[in-house]
N, C-alpha and C positions, 0 to 999 in steps of 0.2 A: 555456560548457557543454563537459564533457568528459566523452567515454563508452571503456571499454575491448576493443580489439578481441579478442576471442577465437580463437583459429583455428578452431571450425567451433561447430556450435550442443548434439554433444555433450559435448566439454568444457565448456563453459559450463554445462551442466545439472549433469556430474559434481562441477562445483569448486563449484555452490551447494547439490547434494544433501549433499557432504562438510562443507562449511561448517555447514548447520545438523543433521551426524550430531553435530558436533565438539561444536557449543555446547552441545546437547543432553544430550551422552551416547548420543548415538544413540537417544532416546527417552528415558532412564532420568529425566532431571528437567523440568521445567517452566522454558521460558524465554521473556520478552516482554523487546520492546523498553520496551514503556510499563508500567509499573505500575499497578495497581488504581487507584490517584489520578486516574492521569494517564488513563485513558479513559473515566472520571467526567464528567472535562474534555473529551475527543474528543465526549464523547453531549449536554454542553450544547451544543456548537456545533453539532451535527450539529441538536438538537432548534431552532436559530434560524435555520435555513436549510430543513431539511425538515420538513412537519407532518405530523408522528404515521405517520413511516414502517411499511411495514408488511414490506421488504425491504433487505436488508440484507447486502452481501459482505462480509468482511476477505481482500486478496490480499496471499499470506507471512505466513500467521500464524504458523509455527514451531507449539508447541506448543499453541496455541489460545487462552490467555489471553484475548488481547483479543474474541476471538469469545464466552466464554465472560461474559463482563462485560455485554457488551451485549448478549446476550440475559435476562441477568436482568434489565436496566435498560430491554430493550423486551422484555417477553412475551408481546404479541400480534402480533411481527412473525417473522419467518423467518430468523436470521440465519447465513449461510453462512460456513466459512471452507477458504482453498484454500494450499496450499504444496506446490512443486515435488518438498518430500520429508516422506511423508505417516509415517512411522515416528515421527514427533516428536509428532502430535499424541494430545492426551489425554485429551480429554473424550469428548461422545456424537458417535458419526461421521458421524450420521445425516444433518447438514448438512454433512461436509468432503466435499471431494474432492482429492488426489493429484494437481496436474496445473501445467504454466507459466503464468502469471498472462499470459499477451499471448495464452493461448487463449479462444475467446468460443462455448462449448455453443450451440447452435442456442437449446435452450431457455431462455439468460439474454442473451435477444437483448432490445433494451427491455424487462427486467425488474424491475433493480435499482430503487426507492428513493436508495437511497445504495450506493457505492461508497467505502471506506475502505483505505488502505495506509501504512504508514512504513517500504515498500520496495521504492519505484522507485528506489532505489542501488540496487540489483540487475536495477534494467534494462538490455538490453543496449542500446536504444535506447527513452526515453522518448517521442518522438513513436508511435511503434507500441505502446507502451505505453497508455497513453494514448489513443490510438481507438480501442483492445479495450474499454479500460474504457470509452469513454464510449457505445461499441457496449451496452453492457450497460445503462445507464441509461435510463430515464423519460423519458418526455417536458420533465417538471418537475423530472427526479433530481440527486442531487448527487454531489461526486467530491472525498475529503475525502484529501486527499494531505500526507505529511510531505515536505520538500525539506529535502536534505544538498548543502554546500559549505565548502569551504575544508580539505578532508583529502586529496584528491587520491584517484585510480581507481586500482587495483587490481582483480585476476581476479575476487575475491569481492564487492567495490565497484565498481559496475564503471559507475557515473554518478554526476558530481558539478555542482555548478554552479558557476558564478567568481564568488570571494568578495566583488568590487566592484559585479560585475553583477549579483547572483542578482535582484534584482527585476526587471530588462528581462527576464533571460531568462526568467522564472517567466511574465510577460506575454505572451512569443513564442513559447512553449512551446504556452500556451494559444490562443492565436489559431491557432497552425498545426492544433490538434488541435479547433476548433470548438466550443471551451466558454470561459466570462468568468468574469473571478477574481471572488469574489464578496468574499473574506477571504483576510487573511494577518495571521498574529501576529507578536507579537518577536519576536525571532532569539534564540533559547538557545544559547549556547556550551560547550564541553566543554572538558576538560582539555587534547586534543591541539590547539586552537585551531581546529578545527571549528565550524561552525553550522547549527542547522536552523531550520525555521520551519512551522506547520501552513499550508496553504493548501486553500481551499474556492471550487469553482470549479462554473459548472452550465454546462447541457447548452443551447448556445447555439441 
């Protein structure tokens, strides 16, 4: 596991608020990590782990897409989305909020259902990451995380995990933060010889 040191915590806000002005447009278009397909796929697994959620975070949505997916594919739940730079988002506001994803509002203290993200590469430390979020969940909730390794950290990327290890460490991750892997999928690869993998973990 490898995380990148920032010199204090508002640079680190500044280089991810700039990151997602950049990708953006600074609002002007729409950008996800996951395509419309691809969080199709997030909501089956999300729907074999949790039943008939009725809450629902995405933390780092960027422009909102994935928030915006899964509430048409759950409309009788609540589904939030939160990014450190709230200029990018595009749909209805009325569930986002503007704020760092390792913050936990009094009121989404055991609240969430499910917890979703495919950007704790943007955490500055996973372990703290991680027990906000799991601060947020259910008794019974879930915490449906995307894991990147093999591309190395950078200011923007700023956690990755080791390309040999990432399964022990995905498991030690977990144990330190008090929740059990429940699921992990293949490993998808990318052009720069990167991989990720979805993993689905509950609240131990």
């Amino acid at each position: 596991m490898e995380t990148y040191e920032h010199k204090n915590y508002d640079w680190y806000k500044a280089v991810q608020q700039k990151l997602t002005a950049k990708k953006t447009n600074r609002g002007e278009k729409i950008l996800s990590w996951v395509d419309i397909d691809g969080m199709k796929t997030v909501n089956s697994l999300i729907h074999c782990y949790a039943n008939k959620p009725k809450t629902i975070v995405c933390h780092g949505c960027r422009s909102g897409l994935e928030v915006d997916v899964l509430q048409r594919l759950n409309p009788s739940a609540k589904v939030w989305g939160t990014d450190i730079y709230g200029l990018a988002y595009k749909y209805d506001p009325k569930y986002f909020r503007e704020m760092d994803f390792d913050t936990v509002p009094d009121e989404w203290k055991d609240y969430f259902d499910v917890v979703y993200s495919n950007s704790i590469d943007h955490s500055r430390d996973p372990i703290v990451t991680l027990l906000a979020w799991r601060e947020e969940l259910k008794k019974k909730g879930i915490c449906f995380v995307n894991f990147h390794w093999g591309r190395g950290v950078s200011r923007e990327d700023c956690f990755h995990l080791d390309p040999v290890n990432y399964m022990a460490e995905i498991h030690w991750i977990a144990e330190r933060v008090g929740m059990e892997v429940l699921y992990i999928s293949s490993p998808r690869s990318f052009a720069d010889g990167a991989s990720c993998a979805d993993v689905i973990m509950g609240k131990a």
